[in-house]
C-alpha positions as CSV (number, residue, x, y, z in Angstrom):
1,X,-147.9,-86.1,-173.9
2,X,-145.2,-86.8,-171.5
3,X,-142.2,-83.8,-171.3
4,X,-139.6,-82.2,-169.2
5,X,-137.4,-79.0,-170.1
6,X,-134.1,-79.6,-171.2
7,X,-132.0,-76.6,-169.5
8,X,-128.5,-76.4,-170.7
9,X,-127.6,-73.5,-168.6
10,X,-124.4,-74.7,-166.1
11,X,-123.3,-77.4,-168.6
12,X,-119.7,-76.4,-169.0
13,X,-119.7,-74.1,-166.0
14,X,-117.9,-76.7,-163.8
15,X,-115.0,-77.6,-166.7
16,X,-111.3,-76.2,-165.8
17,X,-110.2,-76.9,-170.0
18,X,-111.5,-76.7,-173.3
19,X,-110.6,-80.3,-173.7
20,X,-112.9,-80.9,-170.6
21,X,-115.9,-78.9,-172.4
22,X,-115.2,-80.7,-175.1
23,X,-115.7,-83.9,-173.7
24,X,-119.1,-82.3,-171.9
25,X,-120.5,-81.4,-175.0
26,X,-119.8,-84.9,-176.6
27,X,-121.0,-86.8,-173.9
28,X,-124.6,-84.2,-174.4
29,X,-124.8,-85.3,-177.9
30,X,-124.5,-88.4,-177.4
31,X,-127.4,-88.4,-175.4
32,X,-129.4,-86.6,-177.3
33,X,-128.9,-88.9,-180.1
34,X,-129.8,-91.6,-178.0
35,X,-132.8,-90.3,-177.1
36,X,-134.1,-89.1,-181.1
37,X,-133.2,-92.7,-181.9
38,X,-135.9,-94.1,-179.1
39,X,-138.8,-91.6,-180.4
40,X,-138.2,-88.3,-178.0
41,X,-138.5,-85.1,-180.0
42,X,-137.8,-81.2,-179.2
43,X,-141.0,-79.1,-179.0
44,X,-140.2,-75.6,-178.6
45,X,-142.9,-73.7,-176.5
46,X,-142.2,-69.8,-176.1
47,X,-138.4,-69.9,-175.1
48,X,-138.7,-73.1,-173.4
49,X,-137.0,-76.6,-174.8
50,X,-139.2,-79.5,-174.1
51,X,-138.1,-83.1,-174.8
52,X,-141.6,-84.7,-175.8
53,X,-142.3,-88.4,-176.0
54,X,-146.2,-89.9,-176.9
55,X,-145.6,-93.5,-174.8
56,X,-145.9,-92.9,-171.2
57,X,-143.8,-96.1,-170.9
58,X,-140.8,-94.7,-173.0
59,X,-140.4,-92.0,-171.0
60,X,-140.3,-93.7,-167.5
61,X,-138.1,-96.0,-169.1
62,X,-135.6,-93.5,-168.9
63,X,-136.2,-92.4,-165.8
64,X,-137.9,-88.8,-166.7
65,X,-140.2,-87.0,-164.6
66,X,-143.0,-85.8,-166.3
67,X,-144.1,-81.6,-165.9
68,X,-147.4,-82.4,-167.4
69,X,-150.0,-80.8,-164.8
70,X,-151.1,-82.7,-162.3
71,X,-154.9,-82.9,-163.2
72,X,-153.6,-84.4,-166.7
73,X,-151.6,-87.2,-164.7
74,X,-154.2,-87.8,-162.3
75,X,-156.2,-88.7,-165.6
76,X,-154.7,-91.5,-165.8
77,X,-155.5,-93.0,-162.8
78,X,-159.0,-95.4,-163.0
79,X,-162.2,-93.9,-161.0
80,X,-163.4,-97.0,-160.1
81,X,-161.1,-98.3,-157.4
82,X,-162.3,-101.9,-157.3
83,X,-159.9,-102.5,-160.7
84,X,-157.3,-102.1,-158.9
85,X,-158.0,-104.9,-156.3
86,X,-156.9,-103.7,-153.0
């Protein structure tokens, strides 16, 4: 299962007006109910927010990097290098 963290820390730290936090926090929802529509969901683990999606394909789509560990991305890759035909 493909994830990254979603860290809201910082979001509004940057804004000089309410109006301009306002507009910061629309602009977040927005996006996240982009991404429920398209399949992502929240999985909370511990005190960590992760933004979850099952197709591999999905995800890069979007242009997310995965944190999955390394040896479970590596998975992925075919043994046999002769499939790949270089």
């Amino acid at each position: 299962m493909r994830f990254f963290t979603w860290k809201d820390k910082g979001l509004t730290s940057d804004c000089s007006s309410l109006e301009a936090m306002a507009s910061r926090f629309d602009e977040s929802a927005k996006l996240m109910k982009k991404l429920s529509q398209k399949g992502f969901k929240l999985k909370k683990v511990k005190e960590r927010q992760l933004i979850i999606h099952s197709d591999s394909d999905v995800f890069e789509e979007w242009g997310f990097i995965s944190e999955e560990r390394p040896f479970k991305q590596l998975s992925l890759i075919p043994e046999d290098e002769n499939i790949l035909n270089f």
